[in-house]
C-alpha positions in Angstrom: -59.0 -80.4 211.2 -56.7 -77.3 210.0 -52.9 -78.0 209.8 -52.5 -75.0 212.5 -54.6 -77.1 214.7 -52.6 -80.1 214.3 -49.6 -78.2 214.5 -50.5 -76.7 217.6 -50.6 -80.3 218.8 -47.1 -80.9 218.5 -44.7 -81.9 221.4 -43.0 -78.5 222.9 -39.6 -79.2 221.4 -41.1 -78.8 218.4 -43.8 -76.0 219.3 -40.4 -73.8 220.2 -39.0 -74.2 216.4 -42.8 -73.2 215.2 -42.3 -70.1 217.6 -38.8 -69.3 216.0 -40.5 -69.1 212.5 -42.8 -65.9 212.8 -42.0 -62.7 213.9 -43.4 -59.1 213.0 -43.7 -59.7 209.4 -46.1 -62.3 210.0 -47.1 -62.7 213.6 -48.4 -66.1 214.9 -52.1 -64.7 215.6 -52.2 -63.7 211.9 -51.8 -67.2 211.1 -53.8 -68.5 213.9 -56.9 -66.2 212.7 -56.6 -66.8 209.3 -55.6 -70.4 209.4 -58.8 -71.8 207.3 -58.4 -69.0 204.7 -54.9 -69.8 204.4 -54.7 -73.3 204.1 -57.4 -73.0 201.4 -55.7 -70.8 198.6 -53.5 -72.3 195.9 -50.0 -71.3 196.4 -48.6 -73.8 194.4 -50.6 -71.4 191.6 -49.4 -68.4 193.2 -45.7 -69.1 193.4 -45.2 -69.4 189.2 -48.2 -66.2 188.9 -47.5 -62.8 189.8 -51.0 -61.6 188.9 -52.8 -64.5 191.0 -50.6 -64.1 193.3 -51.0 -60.2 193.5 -54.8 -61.0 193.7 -54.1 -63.7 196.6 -52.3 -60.7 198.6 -54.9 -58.2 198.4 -57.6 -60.7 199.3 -55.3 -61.3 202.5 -55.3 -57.5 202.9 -58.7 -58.1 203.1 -59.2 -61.0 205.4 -57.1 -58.9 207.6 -59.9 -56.1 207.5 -62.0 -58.3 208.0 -60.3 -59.5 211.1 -60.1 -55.8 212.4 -63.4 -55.1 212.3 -64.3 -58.1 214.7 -62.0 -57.2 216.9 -63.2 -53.2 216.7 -67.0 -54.8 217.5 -65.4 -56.7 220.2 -63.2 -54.5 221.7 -60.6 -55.8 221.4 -57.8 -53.0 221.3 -54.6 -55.3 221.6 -55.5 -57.2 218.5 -57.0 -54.4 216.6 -53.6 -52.7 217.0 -51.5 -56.3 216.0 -53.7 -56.5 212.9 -53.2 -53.2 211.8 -49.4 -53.1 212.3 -49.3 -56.1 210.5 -51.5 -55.1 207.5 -49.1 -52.2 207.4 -46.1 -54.5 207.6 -47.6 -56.7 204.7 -48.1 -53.7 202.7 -44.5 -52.6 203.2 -43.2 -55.7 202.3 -44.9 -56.0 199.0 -44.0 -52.4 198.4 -39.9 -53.9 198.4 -41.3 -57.2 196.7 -42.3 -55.1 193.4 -39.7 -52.9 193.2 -37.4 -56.4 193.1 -39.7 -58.0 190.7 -38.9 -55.6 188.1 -35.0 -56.4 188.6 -35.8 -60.5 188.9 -38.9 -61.6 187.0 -37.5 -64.9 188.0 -38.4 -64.1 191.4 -40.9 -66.3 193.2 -43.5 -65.7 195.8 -43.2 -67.1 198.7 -46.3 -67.7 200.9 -46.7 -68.3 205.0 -48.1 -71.0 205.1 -46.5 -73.3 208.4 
């Protein structure tokens, strides 16, 4: 059982503090669809490892492609149109992220995990 499932499983009061947590940098169906993938990659790695985790976010550029074309096979405009924005957000964001990691090598990454 994923930790998104058993999250999901939690008592509403709880499920509300969940839904305060993501918003259009990382949407809830991201996680939701890539739960499995997520919960399987080292972030621990990631988080001292720029290259790795450079490597991680371009594979998660990927899922997310991946996750597009299902939904373009099923028709699925709504979601097609969530994934890309949020591909596009991601991209953004790492865009800022490099340009900071030249000022702070000290700077961590910080994956979505919850």
């Amino acid at each position: 059982m994923t930790q998104w499932y058993q999250l999901q499983q939690l008592d509403s009061k709880y499920l509300e503090q969940v839904h305060q947590l993501y918003d259009d940098s990382f949407p809830m169906e991201i996680r939701q669809y890539l739960a499995q993938w997520l919960e399987n990659q080292d972030w621990e790695h990631a988080a001292n490892n720029v290259s790795f985790a450079t490597l991680l976010f371009h594979d998660l550029l990927s899922q997310l492609d991946d996750q597009f074309s299902r939904f373009l096979i099923e028709n699925n405009f709504l979601l097609q149109h969530n994934i890309r924005k949020s591909k596009r957000n991601l991209q953004v964001c790492l865009g800022s992220l490099s340009l900071h990691l030249l000022d702070f090598p000290e700077f961590k990454f910080c994956p979505f995990l919850f």
